[in-house]
N, C-alpha and C positions, 0 to 999 in steps of 0.2 A: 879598912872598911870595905862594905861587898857595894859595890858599885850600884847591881842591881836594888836592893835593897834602900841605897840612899833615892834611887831614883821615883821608887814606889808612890811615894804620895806626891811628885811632881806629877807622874803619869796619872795617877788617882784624879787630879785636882782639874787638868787636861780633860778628862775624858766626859771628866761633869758637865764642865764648861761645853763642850762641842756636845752633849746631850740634852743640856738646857735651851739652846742655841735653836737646835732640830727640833724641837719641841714647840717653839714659839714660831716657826714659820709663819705660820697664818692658816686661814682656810683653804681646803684641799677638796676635791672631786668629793667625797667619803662625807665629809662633815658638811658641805654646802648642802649635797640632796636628803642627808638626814633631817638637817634645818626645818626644811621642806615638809617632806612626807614622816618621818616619826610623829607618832601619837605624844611624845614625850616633849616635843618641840612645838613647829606651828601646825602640823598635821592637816596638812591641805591636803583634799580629798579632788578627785575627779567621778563623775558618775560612771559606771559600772565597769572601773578599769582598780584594781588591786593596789593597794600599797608597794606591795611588792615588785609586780610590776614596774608602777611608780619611781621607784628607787631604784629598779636595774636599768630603767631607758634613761633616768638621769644620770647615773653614771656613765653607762655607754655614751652619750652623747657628750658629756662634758671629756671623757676620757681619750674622744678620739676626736677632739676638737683639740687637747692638750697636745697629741701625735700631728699637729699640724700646724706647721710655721706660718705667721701671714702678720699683717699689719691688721689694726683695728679699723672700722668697714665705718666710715663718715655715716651710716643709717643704725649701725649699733649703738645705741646708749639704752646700757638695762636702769640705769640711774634715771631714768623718765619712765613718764606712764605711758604701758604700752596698752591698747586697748584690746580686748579680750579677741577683737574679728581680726587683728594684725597677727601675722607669722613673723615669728623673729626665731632666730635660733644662733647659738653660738659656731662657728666656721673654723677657729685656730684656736693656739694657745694664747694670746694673747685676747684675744675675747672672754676665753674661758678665765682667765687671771681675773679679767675686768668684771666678771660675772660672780664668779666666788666672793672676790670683794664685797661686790654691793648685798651680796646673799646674808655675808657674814656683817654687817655695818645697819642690816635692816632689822624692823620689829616685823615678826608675823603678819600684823595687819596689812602695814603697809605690803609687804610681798601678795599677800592674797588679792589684794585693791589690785595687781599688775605691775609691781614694780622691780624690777631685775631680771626681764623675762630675757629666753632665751635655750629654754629647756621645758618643754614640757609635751602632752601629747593628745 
């Protein structure tokens, strides 16, 4: 018997599994600021600043917040209301993890009210 051949749908069965796996990570830079700004989602708008825009500074900001090791900041909680005159912004990757979360765990409403902030411009 060819070896290779018996081993085929072993590796077949493997390679699902580890793509199933990567698949259900969770929430990522890409799908948190979609969430956000797509018209197809909650489509939160800013006045005279682009969608596009929109989506390239919350990625940039979430992404090089991800490029940065630190602990979580005792004044960051996106899981509270932040009020719309407060600067809050995300600093590391572990903010960002804490932020995607809540991004991904909320209803549009609620986010527009001010809640998971930490990105925006």
């Amino acid at each position: 018997m060819d070896l290779s051949a018996a081993l085929r749908p072993v590796l077949t069965l493997a390679m699902v599994a580890v793509t199933s796996t990567l698949a259900a990570c969770g929430p990522d830079c890409q799908s948190s600021c979609l969430k956000l700004y797509s018209e197809n989602e909650c489509d939160i708008q800013v006045p005279g600043v682009s969608r596009e825009q929109l989506l390239r500074e919350c990625n940039t900001t979430c992404d090089n917040a991800l490029d940065a090791t630190g602990e979580i900041r005792p004044e960051y909680k996106p899981n509270e209301f932040t009020p719309s005159d407060k600067s809050l912004t995300i600093e590391n990757d572990r903010e960002a993890a804490l932020w995607m979360d809540c991004v991904d765990e909320n209803a549009c409403l609620k986010l527009e009210e001010g809640y998971c902030s930490g990105i925006g411009i």
